[in-house]
N, C-alpha and C positions, 0 to 999 in steps of 0.2 A: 260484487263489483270491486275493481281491483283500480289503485290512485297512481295513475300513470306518474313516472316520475321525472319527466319531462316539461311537462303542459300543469298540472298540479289538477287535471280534470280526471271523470273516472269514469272507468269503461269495464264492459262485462269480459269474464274468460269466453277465451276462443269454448264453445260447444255451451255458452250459456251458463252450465253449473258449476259449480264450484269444484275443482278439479283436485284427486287424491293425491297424495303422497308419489304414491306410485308415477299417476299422469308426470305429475311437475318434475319426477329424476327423468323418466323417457323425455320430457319437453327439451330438458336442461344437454341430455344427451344428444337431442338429434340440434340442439342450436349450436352446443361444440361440432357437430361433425362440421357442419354448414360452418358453420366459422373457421373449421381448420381446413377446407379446401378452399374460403375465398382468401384464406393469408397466403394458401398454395398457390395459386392463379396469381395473387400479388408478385412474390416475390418471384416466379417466374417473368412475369412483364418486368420486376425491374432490376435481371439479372441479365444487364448488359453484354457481358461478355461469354456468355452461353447463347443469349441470341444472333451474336456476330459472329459466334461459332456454328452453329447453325445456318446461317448463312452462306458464312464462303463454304460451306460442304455441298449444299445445293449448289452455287455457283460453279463447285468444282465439279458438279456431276453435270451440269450442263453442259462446263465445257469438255467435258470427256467424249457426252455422246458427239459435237458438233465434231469433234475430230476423230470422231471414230467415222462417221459421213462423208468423210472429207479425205479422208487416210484410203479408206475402200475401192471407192473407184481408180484410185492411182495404183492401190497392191493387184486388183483385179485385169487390170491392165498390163501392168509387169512380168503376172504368172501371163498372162497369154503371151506377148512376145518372148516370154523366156520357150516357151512351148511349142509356138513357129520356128525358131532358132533350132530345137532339139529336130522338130520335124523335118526340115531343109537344110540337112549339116551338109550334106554333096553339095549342094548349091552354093554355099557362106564358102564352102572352103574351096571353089572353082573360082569364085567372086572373087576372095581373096589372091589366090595366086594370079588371077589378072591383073588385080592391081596392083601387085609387089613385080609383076612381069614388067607393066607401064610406068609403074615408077622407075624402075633399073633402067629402061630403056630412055626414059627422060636425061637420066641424070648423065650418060654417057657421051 
């Protein structure tokens, strides 16, 4: 039994017997790892400005996609009427000289 050094009470090793040499470097080794990831995890939560950095990158990917949403049906649109324009060029350019015919005739 080992004298806790806390309480000043005493309690048996973890597995009951009394643990080798050996055990106690392996113990001491996996208690550093577990301690050097919970300082990791610490000083991550209190590294303010990598979290706010992280953040507005998120916020900037959101709003990328909302206007990429929002961009699309407007370009999709564009190419179609740019494509009825090409389609009906006889038309646009009969269209036009009427109204440059009815404008000249207004203005006389």
């Amino acid at each position: 039994m080992t004298q806790s050094p806390h309480d000043g009470t005493s309690r048996p090793h973890e597995g009951g017997d009394a643990a080798s040499p050996e055990e106690l470097r392996e113990r001491i080794e996996q208690t550093r790892a577990e301690l050097g990831e919970t300082v990791q995890a610490l000083a991550a939560r209190a590294d303010v400005k990598a979290r706010a950095q992280e953040k507005a990158a998120e916020v900037k990917e959101q709003a990328g996609e909302l206007t990429t949403r929002a961009v699309d049906p407007v370009l999709r649109g564009t190419a179609r009427s740019a494509e009825l324009l090409r389609d009906n060029r006889e038309l646009l350019v009969a269209l036009s000289c009427v109204a440059a015919a009815v404008w000249v005739a207004r203005r006389r």
